[in-house]
C-alpha atoms as one frame of an Amber mdcrd trajectory, in Angstrom:
protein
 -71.383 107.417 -29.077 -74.166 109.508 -29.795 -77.147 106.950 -28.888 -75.127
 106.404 -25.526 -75.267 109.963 -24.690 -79.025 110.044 -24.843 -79.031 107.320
 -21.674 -77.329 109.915 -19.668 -78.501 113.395 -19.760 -76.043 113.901 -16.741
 -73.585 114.155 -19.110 -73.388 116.925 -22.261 -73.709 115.513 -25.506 -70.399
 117.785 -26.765 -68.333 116.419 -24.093 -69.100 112.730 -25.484 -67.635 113.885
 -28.857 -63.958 113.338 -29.873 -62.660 116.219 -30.024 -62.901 117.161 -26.033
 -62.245 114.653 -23.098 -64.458 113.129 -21.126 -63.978 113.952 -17.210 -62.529
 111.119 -14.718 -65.104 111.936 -13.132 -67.982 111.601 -15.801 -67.048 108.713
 -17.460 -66.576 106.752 -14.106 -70.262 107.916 -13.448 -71.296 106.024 -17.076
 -69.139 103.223 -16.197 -70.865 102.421 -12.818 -74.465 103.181 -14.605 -73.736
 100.503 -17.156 -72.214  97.288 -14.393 -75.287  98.709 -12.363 -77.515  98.004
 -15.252 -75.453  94.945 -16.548 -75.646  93.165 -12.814 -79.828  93.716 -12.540
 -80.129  92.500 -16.115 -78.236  89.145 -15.332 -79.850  88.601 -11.886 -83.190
  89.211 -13.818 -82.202  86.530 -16.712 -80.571  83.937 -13.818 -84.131  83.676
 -12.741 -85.750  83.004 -15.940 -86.498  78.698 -16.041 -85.275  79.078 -19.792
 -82.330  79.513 -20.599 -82.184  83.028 -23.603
């Protein structure tokens, strides 16, 4: 979880840790970053000619 963390300074690194939960609010933040980032990155490879 650590090298996640580092994507989004948004969010402290100790919350990310076991130990204490992550918000509602926080991780729904992450979870919309990452189908954000996930949707470009396939619209970007569906226009490659070759296929990866």
């Amino acid at each position: 979880m650590q090298a996640a963390t580092a994507q989004y300074p948004s969010i402290p690194t100790d919350q990310a840790e076991a130990p204490r939960k992550i918000s509602r609010a926080a991780r729904r933040r992450v979870h919309a970053r990452e189908r954000r980032v996930r949707r470009t990155q396939r619209s970007l490879r569906a226009q490659l000619p070759t296929a990866w």
